[in-house]
DRENKE-800184 format. One record per residue (C-alpha): residue number from 1; residue in one letter; z, y, x. Coordinates in steps of 0.02 Angstrom, whole numbers, plus 50000, padded with zeros to 5 digits. Layout:
# DRENKE-800184
 pos code     Z     Y     X
 NUM    A     Z     Y     X
...
This chain:
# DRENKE-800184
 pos code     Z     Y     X
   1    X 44639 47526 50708
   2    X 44692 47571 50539
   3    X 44777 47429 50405
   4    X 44616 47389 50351
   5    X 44543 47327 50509
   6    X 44717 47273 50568
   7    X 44696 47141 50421
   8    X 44536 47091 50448
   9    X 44577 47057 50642
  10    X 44729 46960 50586
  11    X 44620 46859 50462
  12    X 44480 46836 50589
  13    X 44589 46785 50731
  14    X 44680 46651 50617
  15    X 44501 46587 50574
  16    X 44453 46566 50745
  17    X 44612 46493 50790
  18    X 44623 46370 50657
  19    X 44429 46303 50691
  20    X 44499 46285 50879
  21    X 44649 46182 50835
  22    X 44536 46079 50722
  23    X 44401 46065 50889
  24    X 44533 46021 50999
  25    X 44678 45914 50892
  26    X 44588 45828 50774
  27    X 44392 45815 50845
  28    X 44437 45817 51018
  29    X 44304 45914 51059
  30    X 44385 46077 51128
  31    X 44265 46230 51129
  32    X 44359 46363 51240
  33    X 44489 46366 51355
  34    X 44697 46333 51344
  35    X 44690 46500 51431
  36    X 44588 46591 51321
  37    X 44665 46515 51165
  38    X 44817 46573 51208
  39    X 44755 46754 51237
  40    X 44694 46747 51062
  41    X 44846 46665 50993
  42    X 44962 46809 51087
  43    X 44852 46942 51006
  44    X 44877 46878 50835
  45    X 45087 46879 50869
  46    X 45085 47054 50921
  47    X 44980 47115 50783
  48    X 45091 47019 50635
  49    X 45226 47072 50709
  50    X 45198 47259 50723
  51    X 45116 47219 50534
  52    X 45237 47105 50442
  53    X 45166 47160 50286
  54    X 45012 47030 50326
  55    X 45127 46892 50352
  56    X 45075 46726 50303
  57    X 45170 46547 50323
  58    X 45012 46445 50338
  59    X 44960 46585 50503
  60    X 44927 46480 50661
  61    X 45070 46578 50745
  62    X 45192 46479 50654
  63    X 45126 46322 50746
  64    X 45263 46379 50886
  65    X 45414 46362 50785
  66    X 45565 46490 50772
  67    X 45736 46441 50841
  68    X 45817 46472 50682
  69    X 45915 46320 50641
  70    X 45924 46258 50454
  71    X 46011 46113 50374
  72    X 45852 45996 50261
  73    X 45878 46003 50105
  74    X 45823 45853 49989
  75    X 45684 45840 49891
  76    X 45630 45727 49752
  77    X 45449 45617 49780
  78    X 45323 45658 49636
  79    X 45277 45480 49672
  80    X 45397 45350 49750
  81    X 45355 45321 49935
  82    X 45396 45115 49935
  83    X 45364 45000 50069
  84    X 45230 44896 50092
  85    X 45270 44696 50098
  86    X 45234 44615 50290
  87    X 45145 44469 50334
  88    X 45129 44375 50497
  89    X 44984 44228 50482
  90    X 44811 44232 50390
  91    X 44869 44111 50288
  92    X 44989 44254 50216
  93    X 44838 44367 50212
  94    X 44734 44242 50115
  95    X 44864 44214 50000
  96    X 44864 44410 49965
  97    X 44669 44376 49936
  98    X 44706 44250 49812
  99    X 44836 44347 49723
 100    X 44711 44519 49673
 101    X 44579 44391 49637
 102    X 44667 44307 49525
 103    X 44737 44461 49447
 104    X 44594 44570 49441
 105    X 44457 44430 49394
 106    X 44329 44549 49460
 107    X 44252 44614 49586
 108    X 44338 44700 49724
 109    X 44330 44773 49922
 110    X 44479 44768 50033
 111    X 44507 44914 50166
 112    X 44574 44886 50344
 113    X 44655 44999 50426
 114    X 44799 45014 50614
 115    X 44951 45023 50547
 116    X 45029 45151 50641
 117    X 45199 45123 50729
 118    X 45287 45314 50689
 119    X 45384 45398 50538
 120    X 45314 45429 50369
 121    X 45287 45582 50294
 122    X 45210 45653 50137
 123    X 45125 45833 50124
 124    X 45108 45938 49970
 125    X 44967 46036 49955
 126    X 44921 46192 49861
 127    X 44767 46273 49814
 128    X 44739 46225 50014
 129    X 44903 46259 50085
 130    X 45028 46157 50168
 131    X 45162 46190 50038
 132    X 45282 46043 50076
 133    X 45333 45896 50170
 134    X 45440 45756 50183
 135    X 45517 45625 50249
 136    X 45513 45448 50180
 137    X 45697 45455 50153
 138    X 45752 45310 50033
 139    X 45578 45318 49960
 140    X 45649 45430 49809
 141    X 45697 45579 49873
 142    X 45694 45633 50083
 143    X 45703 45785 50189
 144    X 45621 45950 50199
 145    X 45540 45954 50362
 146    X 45400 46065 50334
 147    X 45460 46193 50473
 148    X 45459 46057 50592
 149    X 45292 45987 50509
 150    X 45215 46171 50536
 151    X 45193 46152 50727
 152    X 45118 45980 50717
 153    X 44948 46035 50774
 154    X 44840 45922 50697
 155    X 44903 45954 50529
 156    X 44797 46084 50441
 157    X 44908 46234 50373
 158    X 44750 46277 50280
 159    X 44613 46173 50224
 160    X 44425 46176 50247
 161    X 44308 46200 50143
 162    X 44329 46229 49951
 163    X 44320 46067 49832
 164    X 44491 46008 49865
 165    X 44581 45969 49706
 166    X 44716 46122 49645
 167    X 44878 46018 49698
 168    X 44884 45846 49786
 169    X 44982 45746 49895
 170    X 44920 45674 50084
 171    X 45028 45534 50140
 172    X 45032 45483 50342
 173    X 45120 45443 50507
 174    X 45190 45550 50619
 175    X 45175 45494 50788
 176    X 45211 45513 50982
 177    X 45068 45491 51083
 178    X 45105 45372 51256
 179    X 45073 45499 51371
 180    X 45196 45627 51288
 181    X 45328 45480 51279
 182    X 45305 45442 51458
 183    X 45322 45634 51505
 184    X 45457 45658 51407
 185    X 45552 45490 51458
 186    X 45525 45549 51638
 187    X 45604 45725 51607
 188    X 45774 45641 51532
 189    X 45791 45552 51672
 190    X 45776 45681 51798
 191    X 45925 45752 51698
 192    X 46023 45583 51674
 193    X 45986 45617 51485
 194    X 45973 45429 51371
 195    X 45790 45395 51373
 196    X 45702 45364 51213
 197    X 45705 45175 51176
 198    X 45502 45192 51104
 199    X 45395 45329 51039
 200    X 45428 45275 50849
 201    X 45626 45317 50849
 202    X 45560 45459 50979
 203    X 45443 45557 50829
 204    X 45576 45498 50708
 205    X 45700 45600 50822
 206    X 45614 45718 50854
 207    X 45545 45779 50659
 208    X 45771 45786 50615
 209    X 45767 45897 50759
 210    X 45840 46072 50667
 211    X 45763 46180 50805
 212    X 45584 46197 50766
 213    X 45522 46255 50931
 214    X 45580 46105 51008
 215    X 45507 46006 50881
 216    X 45347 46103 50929
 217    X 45340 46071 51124
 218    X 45355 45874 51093
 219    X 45200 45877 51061
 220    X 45206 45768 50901
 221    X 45023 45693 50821
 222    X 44976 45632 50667
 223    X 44858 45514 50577
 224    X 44856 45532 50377
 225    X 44802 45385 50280
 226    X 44829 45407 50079
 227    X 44785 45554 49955
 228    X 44874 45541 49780
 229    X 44838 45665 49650
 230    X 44789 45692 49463
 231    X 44634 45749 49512
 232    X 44555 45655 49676
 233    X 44380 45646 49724
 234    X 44348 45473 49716
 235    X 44388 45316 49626
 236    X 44367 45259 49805
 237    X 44514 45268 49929
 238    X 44398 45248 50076
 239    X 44282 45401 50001
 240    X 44440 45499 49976
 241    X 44477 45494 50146
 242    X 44314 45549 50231
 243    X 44328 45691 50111
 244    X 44502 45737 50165
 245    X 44418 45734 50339
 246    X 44289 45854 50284
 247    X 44446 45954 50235
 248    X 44514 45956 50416
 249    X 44645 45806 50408
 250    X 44654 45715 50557
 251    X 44582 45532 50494
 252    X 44603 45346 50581
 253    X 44427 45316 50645
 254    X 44494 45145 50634
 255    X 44455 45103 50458
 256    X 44330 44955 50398
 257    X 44274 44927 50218
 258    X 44273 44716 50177
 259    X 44203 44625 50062
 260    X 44272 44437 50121
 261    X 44418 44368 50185
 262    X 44303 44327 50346
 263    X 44261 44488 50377
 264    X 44468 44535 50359
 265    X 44501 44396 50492
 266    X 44363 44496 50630
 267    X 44435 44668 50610
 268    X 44635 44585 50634
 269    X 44560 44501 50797
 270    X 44462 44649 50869
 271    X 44627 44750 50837
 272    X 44758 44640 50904
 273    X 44652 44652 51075
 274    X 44601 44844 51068
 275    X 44744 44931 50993
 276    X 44834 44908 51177
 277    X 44721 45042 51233
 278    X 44742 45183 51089
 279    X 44844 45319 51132
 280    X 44971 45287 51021
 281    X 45092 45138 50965
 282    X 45014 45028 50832
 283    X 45104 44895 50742
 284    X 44982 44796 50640
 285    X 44838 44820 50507
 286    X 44865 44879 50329
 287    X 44751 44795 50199
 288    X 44716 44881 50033
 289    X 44625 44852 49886
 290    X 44492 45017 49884
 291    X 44456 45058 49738
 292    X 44633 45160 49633
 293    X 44596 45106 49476
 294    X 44623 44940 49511
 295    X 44770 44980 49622
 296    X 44817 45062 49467
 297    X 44784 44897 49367
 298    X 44887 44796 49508
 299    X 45042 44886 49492
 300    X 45201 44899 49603
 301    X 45344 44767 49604
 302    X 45513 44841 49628
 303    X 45498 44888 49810
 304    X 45303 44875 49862
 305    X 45139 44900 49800
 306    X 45031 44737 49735
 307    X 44864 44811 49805
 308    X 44915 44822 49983
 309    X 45001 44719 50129
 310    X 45040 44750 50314
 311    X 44976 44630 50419
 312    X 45114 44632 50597
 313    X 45041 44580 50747
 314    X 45119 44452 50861
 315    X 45243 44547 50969
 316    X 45185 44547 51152
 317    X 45277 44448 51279
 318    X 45319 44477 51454
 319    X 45393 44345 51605
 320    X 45542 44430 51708
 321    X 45711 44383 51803
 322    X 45864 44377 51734
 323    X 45997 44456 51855
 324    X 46165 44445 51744
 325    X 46240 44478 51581
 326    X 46349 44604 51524
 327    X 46445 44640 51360
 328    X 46476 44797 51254
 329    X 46607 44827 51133
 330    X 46550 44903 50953
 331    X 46651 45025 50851
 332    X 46704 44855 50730
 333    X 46749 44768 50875
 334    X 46592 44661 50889
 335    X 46562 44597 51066
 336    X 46367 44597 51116
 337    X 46304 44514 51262
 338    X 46155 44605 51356
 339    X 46045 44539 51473
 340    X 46006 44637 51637
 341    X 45836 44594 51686
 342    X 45729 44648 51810
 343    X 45613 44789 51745
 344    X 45414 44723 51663
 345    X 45291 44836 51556
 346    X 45298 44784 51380
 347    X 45239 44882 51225
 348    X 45190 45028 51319
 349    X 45384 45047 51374
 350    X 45498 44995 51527
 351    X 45627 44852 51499
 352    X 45761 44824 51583
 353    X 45898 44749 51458
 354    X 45889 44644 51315
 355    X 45993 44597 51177
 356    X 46044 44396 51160
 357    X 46147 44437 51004
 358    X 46304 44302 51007
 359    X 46364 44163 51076
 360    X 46251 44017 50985
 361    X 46090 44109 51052
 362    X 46165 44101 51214
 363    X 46178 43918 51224
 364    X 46025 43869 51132
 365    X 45935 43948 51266
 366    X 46063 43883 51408
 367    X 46030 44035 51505
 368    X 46067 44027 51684
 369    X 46069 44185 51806
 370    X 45923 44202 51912
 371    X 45810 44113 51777
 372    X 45636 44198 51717
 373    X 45640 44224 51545
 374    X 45514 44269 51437
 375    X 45538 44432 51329
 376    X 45480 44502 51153
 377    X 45492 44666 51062
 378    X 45526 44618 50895
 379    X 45454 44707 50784
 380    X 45397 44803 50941
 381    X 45543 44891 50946
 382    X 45696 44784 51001
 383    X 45667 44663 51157
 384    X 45748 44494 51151
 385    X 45755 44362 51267
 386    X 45645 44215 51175
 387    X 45642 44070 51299
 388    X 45666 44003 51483
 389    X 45522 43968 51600
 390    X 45622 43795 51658
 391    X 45482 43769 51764
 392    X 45494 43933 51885
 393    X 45692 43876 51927
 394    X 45717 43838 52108
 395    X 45900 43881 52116
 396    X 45994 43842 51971
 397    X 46105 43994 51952
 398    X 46278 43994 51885
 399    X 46271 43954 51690
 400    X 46286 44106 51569
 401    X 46450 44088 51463
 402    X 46506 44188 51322
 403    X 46664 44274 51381
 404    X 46848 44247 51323
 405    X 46939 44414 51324
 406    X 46864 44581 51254
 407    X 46790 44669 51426
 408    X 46880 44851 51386
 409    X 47075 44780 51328
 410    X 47076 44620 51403
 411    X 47130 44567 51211
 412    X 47085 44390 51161
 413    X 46923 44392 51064
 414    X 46909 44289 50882
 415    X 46784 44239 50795
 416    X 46769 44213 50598
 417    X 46722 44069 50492
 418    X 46557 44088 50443
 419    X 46502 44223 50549
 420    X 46412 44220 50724
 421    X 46491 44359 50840
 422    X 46668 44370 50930
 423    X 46769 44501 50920
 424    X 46897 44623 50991
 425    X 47043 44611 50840
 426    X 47124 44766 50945
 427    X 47044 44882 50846
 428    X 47219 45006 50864
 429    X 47202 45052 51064
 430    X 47015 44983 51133
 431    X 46917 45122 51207
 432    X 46765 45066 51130
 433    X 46818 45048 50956
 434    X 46873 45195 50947
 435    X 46776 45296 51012
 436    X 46626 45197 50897
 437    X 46743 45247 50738
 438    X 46758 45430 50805
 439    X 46562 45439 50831
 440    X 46532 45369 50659
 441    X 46645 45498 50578
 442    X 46535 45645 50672
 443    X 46380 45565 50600
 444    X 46272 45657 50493
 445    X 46279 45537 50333
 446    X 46478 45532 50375
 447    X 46563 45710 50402
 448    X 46432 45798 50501
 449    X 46514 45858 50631
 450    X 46430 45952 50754
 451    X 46430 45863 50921
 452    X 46406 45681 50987
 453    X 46448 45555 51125
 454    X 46461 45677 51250
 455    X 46609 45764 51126
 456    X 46685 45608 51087
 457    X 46711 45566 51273
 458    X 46785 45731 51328
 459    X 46899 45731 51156
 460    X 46950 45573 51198
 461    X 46974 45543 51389
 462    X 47063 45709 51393
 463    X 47205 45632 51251
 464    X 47145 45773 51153
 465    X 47142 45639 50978
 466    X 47175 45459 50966
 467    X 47104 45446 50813
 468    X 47006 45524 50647
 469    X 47148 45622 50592
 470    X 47194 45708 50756
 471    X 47021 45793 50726
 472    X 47091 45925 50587
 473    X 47260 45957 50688
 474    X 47217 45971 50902
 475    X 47203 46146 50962
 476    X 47024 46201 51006
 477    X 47061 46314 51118
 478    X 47112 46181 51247
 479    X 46924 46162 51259
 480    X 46877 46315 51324
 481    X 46969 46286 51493
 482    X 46872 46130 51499
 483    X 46677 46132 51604
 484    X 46539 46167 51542
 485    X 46637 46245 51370
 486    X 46685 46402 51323
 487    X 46765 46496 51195
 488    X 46612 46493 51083
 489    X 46586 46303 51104
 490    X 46755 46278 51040
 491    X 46735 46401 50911
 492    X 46573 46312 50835
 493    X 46677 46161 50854
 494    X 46806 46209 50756
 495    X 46696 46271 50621
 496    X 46613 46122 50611
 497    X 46776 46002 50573
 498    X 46843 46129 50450
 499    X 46682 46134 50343
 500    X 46680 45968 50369
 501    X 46838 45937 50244
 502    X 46689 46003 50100
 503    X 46595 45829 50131
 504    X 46594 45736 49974
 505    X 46703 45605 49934
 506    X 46584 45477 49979
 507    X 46529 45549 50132
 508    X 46730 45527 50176
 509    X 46728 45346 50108
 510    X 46572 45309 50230
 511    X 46663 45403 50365
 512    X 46804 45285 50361
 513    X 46693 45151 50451
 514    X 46770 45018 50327
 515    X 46671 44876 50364
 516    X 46529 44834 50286
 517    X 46540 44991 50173
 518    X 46363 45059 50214
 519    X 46330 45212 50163
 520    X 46251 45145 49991
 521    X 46412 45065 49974
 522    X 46534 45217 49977
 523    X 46412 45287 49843
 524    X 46434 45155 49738
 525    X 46621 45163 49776
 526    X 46636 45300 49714
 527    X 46557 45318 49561
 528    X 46658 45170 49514
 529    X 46820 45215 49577
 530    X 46790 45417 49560
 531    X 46974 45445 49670
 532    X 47032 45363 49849
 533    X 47189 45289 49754
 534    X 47089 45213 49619
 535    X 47000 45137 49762
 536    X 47169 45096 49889
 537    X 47250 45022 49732
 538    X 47093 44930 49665
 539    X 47120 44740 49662
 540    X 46996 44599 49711
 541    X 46927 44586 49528
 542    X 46889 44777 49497
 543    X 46814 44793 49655
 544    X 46682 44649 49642
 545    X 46659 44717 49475
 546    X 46564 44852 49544
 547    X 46369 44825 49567
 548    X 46330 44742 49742
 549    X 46503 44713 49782
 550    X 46511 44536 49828
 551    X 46688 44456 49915
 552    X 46657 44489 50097
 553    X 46655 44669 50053
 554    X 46784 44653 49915
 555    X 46908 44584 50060
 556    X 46850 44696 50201
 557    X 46930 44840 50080
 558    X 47054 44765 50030
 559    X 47087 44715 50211
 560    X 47098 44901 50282
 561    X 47197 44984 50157
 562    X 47317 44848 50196
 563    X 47331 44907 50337
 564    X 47470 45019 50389
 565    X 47389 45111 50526
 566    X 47249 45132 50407
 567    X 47342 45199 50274
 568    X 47430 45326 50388
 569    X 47254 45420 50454
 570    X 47205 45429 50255
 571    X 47358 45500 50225
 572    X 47363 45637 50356
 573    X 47171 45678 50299
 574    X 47240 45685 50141
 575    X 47362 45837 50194
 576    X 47223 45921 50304
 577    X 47113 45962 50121
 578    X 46978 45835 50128
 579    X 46864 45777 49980
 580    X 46988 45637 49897
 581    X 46872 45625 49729
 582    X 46706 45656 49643
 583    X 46677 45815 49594
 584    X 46621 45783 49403
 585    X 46480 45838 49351
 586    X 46447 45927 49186
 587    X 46475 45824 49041
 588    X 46302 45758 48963
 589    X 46300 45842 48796
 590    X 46341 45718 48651
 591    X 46190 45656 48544
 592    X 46288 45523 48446
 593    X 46452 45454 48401
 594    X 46379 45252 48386
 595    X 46454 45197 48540
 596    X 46632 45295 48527
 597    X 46777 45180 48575
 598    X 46663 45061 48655
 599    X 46699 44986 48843
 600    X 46520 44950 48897
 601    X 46462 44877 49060
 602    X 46339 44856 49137
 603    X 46255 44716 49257
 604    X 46082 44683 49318
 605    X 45916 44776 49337
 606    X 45825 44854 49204
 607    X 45647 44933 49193
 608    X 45652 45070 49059
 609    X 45787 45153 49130
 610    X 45896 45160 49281
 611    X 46071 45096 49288
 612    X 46140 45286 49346
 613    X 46022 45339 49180
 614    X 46089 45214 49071
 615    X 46273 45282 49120
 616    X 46207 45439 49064
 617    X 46158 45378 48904
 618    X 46312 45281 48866
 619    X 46420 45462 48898
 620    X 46296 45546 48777
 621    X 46332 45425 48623
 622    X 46529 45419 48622
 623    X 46520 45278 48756
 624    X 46630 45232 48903
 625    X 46568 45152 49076
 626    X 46694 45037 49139
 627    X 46649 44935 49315
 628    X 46725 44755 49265
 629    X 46727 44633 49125
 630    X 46906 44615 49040
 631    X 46960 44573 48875
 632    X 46964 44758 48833
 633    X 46770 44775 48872
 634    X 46668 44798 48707
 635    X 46486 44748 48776
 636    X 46362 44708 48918
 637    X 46227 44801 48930
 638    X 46121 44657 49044
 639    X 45970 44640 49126
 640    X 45859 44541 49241
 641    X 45978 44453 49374
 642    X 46132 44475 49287
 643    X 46287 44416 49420
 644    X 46320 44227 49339
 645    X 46501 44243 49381
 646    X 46489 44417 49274
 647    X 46389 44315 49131
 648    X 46517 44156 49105
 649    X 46656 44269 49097
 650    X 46579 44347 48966
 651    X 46566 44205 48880
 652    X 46720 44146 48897
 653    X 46820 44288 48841
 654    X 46670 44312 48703
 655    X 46600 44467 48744
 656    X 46451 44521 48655
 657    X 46291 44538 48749
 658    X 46134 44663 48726
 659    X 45971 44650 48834
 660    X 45898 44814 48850
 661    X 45803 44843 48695
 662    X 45946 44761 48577
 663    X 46028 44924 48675
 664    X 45892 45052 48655
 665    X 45886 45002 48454
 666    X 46067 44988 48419
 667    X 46060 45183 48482
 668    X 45899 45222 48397
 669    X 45791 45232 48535
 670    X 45696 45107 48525
């Protein structure tokens, strides 16, 4: 063949290929055989690849996934993927009802639809290619994923037909189907490999995978279920989605257009019954106003839409034996009790432990061994032992009792006023805890170090490092004489802790496994603090000064850089090069001089502006940001919510205060 009819095979086989993936993934109604599919589908690899000059990312050869691995980048959401606000009884729902009546004071349809149980995603595309997608993230910005996304096969690369709009957004689930959950569950234990606790964290899993064509032989699904856009179709939700059917997205058959609350009620009945026989893990119903222009009109509150709820179903229960209780040891030293039952179906999953959280949940139960308990998923995720069949004892077993002494040390557990849990202060020499702290420095969000449990244990059993520090300064060679390592394992080990000193300094701060410094927290750390001895030599009242730091995280900090053990690791990580500061940014170019000299903080939430934006602005007229109210602070910028501790000291030491447009004018923006 010459080029010419080279590319017009190529662009005929892609055709048929495409129209087969649509029969078969999204219809269901296959029209050939796997066998001669993949016949076809191994004629159109050799051709691009002895032509790479016809190479095209939206080709159904890229459904297979390359081996390449790639770090995600982030990306910024066009529009803000929030969360929708969860209800549990009609009388929730019917409150919802009320609410857009009484808002819109017009007429208006609801549509029901399963709320899938997987991870969200949102797909760009362009002039009918898959140009983008991404994770959910924290609902601003999330992760790249669209290699992984590519081999999803009942995601169109390229769309049918030809009236789709130029550029618009398809928001869905991404899901693992039971039967590939099953499969896969049975495979990792034929290998003594964790098993997956459900297909949710499964497909979440699985879409972070950074090998693609693994991604693409778990055999991922997905059900899309919201089209945003300049330019869409239909006023109509409903409408827009049969069109984006027509377009070759897969659809939820399961969608019913209502007109009263009654006819809500029928569809979240027939539902809760049928959904345990879809192929794939539902969690409740979403209810949404149709029509956009009133969603439009309804608006968003800070973290959810007005026009829409999720409606949970009741978990499902299940009747089993309990046989005895163990306890683990957490990387802060928290002691969990787990129940060991014997194994029942629930959720579409195998149990065989449950959590029953502390000590007080224990007793209000008064758990005996050998009694049959009756067990929940909440959420449908997590199973928890909810009651005790008192009836069904014959025997009455010995009684369950919280234990006295952490399981791993044999240290004397504590427990502190006001909280629930016991636990292990020994936080120097138990196994557990440090191991925990050494797995939460490898994480991803901490220093993203390549490697995991398995790493941690052979690092650690072999005396290899005791702690964080001993990471940057144990020879890696030692591993190589070790099984199943090598010289190149060690290698890509070491690589991975020295790059690892380039993590930011909050991604250090996180590392540290202070307690209760989330990873939102050791942002916020350090933009206040911008340096790790600003922060170790911070008092109480600078560091509840900074936005969301309340006491019990105030004295956690405070607490660990007391420490001398503490202090000794950040000093030795100090000396191996890490990140001990925020790398500054570019200075915001100066528009004014009205704010020069001035001290300004600034408390509360604001809706023209964000607080990170209204830093900005501050910078940009002569400004400067300061954390915590003192006698040398010139104003408060404040809005809703405003901390009242922050707000009587204020007045008290006579600080002047500006809501945000008393701001915006005194700058001349307003």
């Amino acid at each position: 063949m010459n080029k010419e009819e080279i590319k017009n095979r190529i662009e005929e086989l892609r055709k048929e290929l495409n129209d087969h993936n649509y029969n078969y993934y999204v219809l269901s109604m296959p029209v050939i055989s796997d066998f001669e599919f993949d016949r076809k589908l191994k004629e159109l690899q050799e051709l691009e690849k002895a032509n790479p000059e016809f190479f095209d990312s939206s080709s159904p050869s890229q459904r297979v996934g390359s081996d390449i691995n790639k770090a995600f980048k982030q990306v910024a959401h066009v529009y803000p993927m929030l969360s929708l606000s969860n209800t549990y009884s009609y009388e929730e729902v019917a409150d919802f009802y009320q609410r857009v009546t009484k808002t819109l004071n017009e007429p208006f349809e609801l549509i029901c639809e399963l709320k899938y149980d997987g991870t969200s995603i949102s797909l760009t595309y362009e002039d009918g290619k898959l140009l983008r997608a991404v994770t959910r993230g924290d609902g601003e910005k999330g992760d790249d994923v669209t290699a992984n996304v590519k081999t999803i096969r009942s995601i169109p690369l390229q769309l049918r037909g030809t009236d789709y709009p130029a550029l618009f957004e398809m928001r869905g689930e991404i899901l693992m189907p039971w039967e590939v959950f099953d499969d896969i569950n049975r495979e990792r234990e034929l290998n003594e490999e964790p098993l997956f606790a459900n297909p949710r964290n499964a497909a979440s899993g699985t879409l972070k995978l950074q090998n693609p064509a693994v991604v693409a032989s778990r055999k991922l699904d997905a059900y899309l279920y919201y089209m945003l856009g300049e330019t869409l179709p239909s006023d109509s939700h409903i409408e827009n989605l049969h069109k984006a059917a027509e377009w070759g997205f897969k659809i939820s058959p399961a969608m019913q257009k209502c007109s009263t609350l009654e006819e809500v009620y029928a569809f979240l009945n027939k539902w809760d019954i049928d959904r345990k026989n879809l192929p794939v893990a539902t969690d409740g119903v979403v209810i949404k106003v149709d029509s956009i222009s009133q969603q439009q009109q309804l608006g968003y509150t800070a973290k959810s839409p007005r026009w829409a709820i999720a409606y949970k179903f009741q978990a499902e229960q299940a009747e089993t034996r309990l046989n005895s209780v163990s306890f683990q040891v957490g990387r802060t030293g928290a002691v969990t009790p787990v129940a060991n039952l014997d194994p029942v179906q629930l959720s579409g999953t195998v149990v065989k432990r449950a959590s029953l959280h502390n000590e007080d949940i224990i007793n209000s139960l008064d758990l005996h061994i050998g009694d049959m308990v009756y067990v929940e998923k909440g959420g449908e995720i997590i199973p928890k032992i909810t009651g005790v069949n008192v009836a069904a004892r014959l025997l009455l077993g010995e009684k369950v009792r919280f234990i006295q002494c952490c399981p791993e040390c044999n240290t004397k557990l504590v427990r502190y006023e006001g909280e629930a849990a016991y636990y292990c202060p020994n936080d120097s020499s138990c196994p557990p805890q440090i191991k925990g702290r050494l797995e939460h420095f490898f994480g991803r969000n901490a220093m993203n170090i390549a490697g995991g449990t398995a790493t941690v244990d052979l690092l650690y059993e072999n005396g290899f490092i005791a702690n964080v520090a001993d990471l940057y300064a144990f020879d890696t060679k030692l591993l190589s004489r070790m099984p199943r390592w090598g010289e190149k394992s060690a290698n890509n080990l070491k690589k991975s802790i020295e790059d690892s000193k380039q993590a930011p300094f909050e991604n250090l701060l996180f590392a540290l496994g202070i307690r209760f410094v989330g990873k939102t927290v050791a942002k916020k750390l350090a933009v206040a603090f911008k340096t790790m001895d600003a922060l170790m030599t911070a008092n109480k009242e600078e560091l509840i000064g900074v936005d969301e730091i309340g006491d019990r995280i105030a004295d956690s900090i405070l607490s660990y850089f007391a420490d001398e053990k503490n202090r000794e690791i950040v000093e030795r990580l100090r000396e191996y090069g890490l990140q001990f500061s925020v790398v500054e940014e570019e200075p915001e170019a100066r528009v004014s001089d009205i704010l020069e000299g001035k001290n300004i903080v600034i408390s509360g939430k604001f809706s023209k502006h964000s607080r990170d934006d209204y830093k900005k602005i501050i910078e940009q007229y002569g400004g400067t940001n300061t954390s915590s109210i003192s006698s040398k602070t010139s104003l408060i910028l404040a809005g809703e919510n405003m901390g009242p501790s922050k707000l009587e000291k204020a007045k008290a030491l006579g600080i002047e205060i500006m809501n945000e447009d008393q701001f915006l004018s005194l700058i001349g923006q307003l």
